[in-house]
C-alpha positions in Angstrom: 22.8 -88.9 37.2 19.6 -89.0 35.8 16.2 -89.8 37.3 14.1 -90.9 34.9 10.6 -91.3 36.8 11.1 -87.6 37.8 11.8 -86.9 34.3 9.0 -88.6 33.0 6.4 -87.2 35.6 7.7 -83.3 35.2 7.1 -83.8 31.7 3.5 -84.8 32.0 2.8 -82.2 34.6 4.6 -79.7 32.7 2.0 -80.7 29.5 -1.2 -80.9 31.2 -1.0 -77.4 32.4 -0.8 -75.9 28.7 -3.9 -75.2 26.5 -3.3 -75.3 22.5 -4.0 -70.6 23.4 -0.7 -71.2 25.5 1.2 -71.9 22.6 -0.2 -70.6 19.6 -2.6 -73.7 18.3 -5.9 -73.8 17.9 -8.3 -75.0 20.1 -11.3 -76.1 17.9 -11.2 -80.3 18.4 -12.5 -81.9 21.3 -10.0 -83.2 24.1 -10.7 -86.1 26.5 -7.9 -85.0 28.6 -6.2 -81.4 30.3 -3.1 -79.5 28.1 -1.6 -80.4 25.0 -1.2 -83.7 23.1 1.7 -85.4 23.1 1.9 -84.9 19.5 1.7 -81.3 20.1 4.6 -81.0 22.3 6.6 -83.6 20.2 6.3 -80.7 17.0 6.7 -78.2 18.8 10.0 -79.1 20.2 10.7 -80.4 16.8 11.5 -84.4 17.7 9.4 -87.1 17.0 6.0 -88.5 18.7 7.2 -91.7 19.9 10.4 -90.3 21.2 8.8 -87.9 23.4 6.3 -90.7 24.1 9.2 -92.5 25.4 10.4 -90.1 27.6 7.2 -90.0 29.4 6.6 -93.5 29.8 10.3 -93.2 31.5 11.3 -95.8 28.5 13.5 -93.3 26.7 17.1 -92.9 26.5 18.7 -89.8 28.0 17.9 -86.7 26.2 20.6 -84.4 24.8 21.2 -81.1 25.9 19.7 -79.5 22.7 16.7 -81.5 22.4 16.3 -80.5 26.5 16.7 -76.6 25.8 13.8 -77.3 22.7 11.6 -78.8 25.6 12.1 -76.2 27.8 10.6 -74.1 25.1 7.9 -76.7 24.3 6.8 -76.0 27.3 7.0 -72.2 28.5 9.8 -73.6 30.7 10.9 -70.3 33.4 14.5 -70.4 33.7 14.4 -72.4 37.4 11.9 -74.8 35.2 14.3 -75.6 32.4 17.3 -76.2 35.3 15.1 -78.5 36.6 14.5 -80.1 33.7 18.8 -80.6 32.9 19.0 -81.7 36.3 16.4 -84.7 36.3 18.5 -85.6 32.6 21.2 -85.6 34.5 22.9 -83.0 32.7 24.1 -79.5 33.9 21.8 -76.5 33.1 23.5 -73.7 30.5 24.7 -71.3 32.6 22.8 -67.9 33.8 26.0 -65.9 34.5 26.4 -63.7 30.8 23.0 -64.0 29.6 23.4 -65.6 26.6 22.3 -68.6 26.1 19.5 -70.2 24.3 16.5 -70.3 26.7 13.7 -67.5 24.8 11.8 -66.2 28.5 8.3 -67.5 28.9 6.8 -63.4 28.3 8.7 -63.9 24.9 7.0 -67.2 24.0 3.7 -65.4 24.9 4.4 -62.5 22.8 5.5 -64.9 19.9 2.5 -67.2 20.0 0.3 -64.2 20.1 1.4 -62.9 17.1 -0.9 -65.6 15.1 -1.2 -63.3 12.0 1.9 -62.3 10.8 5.7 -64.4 10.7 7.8 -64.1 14.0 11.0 -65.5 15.3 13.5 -65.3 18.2 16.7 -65.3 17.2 20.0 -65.5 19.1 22.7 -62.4 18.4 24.6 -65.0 16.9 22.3 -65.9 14.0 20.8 -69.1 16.5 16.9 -69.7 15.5 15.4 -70.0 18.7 12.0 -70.1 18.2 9.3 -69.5 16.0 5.6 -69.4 15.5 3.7 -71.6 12.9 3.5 -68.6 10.6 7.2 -68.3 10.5 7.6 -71.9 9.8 5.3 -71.7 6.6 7.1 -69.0 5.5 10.6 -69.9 6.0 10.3 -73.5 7.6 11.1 -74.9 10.4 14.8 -73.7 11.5 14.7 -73.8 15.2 17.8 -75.1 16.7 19.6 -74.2 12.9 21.9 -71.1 12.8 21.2 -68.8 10.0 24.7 -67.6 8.8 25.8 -71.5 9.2 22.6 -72.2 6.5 23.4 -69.6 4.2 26.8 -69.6 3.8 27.5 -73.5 4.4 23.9 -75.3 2.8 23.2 -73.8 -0.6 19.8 -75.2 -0.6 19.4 -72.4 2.0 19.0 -70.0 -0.5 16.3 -71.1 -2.6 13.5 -69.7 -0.6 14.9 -66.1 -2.1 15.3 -64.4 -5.4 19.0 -64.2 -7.1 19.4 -60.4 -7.4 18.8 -60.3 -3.2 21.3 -62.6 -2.3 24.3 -60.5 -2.2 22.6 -58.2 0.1 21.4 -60.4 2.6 25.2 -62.4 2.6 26.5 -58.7 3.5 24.0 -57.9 5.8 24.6 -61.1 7.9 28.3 -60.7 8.1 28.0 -56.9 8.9 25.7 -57.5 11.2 27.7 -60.8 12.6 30.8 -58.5 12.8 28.6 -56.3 15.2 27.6 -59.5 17.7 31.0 -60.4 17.5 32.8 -56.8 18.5 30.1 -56.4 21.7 31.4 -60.5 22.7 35.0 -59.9 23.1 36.7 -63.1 24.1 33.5 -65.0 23.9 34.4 -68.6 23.0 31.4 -69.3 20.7 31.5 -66.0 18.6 35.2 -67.0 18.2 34.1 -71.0 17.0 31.3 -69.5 15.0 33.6 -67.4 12.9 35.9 -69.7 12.5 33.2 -72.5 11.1 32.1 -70.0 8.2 35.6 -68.9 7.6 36.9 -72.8 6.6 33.5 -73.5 4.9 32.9 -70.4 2.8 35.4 -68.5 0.7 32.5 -66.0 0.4 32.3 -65.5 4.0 36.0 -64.8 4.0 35.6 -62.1 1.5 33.1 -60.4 3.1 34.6 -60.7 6.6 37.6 -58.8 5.5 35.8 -55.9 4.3 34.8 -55.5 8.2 31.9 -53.3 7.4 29.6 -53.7 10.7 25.8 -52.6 11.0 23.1 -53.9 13.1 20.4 -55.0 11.3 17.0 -53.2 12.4 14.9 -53.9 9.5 14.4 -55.2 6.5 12.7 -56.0 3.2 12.6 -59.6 2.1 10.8 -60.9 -0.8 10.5 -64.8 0.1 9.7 -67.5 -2.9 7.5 -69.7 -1.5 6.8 -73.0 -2.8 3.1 -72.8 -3.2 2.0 -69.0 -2.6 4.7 -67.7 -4.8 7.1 -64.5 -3.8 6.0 -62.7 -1.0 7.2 -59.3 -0.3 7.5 -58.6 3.5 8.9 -56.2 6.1 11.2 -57.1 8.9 10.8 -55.3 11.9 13.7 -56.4 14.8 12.7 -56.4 18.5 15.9 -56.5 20.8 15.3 -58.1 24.0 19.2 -56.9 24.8 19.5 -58.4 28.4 19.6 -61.8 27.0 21.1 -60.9 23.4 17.8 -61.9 21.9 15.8 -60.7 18.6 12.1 -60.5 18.5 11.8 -60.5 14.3 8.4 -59.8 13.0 7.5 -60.0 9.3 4.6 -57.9 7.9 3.5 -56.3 4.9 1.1 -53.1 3.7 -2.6 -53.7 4.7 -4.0 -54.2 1.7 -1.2 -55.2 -0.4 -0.8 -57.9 -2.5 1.5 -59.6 0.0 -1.0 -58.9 2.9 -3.4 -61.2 1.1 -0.6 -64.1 0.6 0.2 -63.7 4.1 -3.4 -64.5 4.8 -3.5 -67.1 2.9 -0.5 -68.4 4.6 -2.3 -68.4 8.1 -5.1 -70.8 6.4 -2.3 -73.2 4.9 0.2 -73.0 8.2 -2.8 -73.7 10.8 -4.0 -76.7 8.6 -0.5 -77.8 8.4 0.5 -78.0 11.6 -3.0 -79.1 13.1 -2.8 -81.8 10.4 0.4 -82.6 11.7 -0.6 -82.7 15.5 -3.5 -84.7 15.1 -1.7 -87.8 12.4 0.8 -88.9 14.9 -0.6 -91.7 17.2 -4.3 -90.3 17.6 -3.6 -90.4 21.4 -4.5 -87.8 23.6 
């Protein structure tokens, strides 16, 4: 059963003890009041301002389990923070037992949010966008609680953001390195689902699944069309944070390069954007 007063109050707390530092935003405009926004935690955790708003005012309906896991993130949530937060929804926590779930450790966050220069994502073994910082979200936009194969091989749209010649490559690389996650989750229930899903919605998927050709990806080169800045050419470095089946992805490119100067670019036009975004919303603090 849920309390909804406790909910509402953790939530607060939980806010005022951030800084814009804390999770990757900047801290240049003037605040009458301690931690983030509302509006700030609302993008973040990808939902809308007066939903959140809601929820704190203890006005709101009961919050799903997803949209709990992407405040738990929100707000550099610890594991006994996030249970805590289920349990007040009145919902039970994912379990702890095998490791593998969704919730990206607090240290990880930090690492992510410091990395205000260059695109970086956590993603699950399993293709799950955990979380990203603002430079990965102008890049590739936002794709946090999205699975990657399920984009690519169900949502053609998915596919725009990179050039026609490279898209072969990266189908096979996901499935070889999907056949990988799959072979070290023997009997897991959600590897099994999440084959199954591509296999009846992609004839593609099927094809390549049958070759069973398995590699772990550990980097690669991407060249990204992006809608204003054009194609940029980056590097994709992955960071394994195994205990918890995790992957620390960083995108860079050759100082000096061509690309280096779109990705700085990028910084300019993905800080505006999102501090634009924080600061529209109600104008509350």
């Amino acid at each position: 059963m849920s309390d909804r007063r406790e909910l509402a109050g953790f939530l607060t707390r939980a806010r005022e003890r951030l800084s814009p530092v804390d999770v990757g935003l900047p801290d240049g405009s003037r605040r009458r009041t301690a931690g983030l926004r509302r509006e700030e935690v609302a993008r973040l955790a990808g939902m809308s301002v007066d939903y959140y708003a809601r929820l704190e005012q203890n006005r709101g309906p009961n919050p799903s389990s997803q949209l709990l896991a992407a405040l738990a993130r929100a707000l550099r949530l610890d594991r006994d923070g996030r249970d805590h937060l289920f349990h007040l929804a009145g919902q039970v926590p994912p379990g702890r037992s095998s490791g593998r779930d969704a919730h990206v450790p607090p240290a990880m966050l930090l690492v992510l949010d410091r990395l205000y220069d260059v695109p970086a994502q956590v993603i699950s073994d399993l293709g799950d966008v955990l979380a990203q910082n603002t430079m990965a979200v102008a890049l590739m936009g936002p794709e946090v609680g999205r699975n990657l194969l399920v984009r690519w091989f169900t949502e053609p749209g998915s596919r725009s953001r990179f050039r026609a010649e490279d898209v072969d490559a990266v189908s096979r690389m996901y499935v070889a390195d999907l056949r990988a996650a799959v072979g070290g989750r023997a009997g897991d229930p959600r590897a099994a689902a999440l084959v199954a899903q591509l296999s009846s919605g992609s004839a593609e998927f099927v094809e390549l699944w049958a070759a069973h050709d398995v590699a772990v990806r550990w980097s690669m080169d991407r060249t990204i069309r992006h809608p204003s800045i054009g194609d940029i050419t980056v590097r994709g470095q992955v960071l394994v944070v195994a205990e918890a089946d995790q992957r620390l992805i960083v995108y860079t490119a050759e100082p000096g390069s061509r690309a280096a100067e779109q990705l700085a670019l990028l910084r300019v036009v993905g800080v505006q954007t999102m501090t634009a975004s924080a600061e529209a919303g109600t104008g509350r603090d």
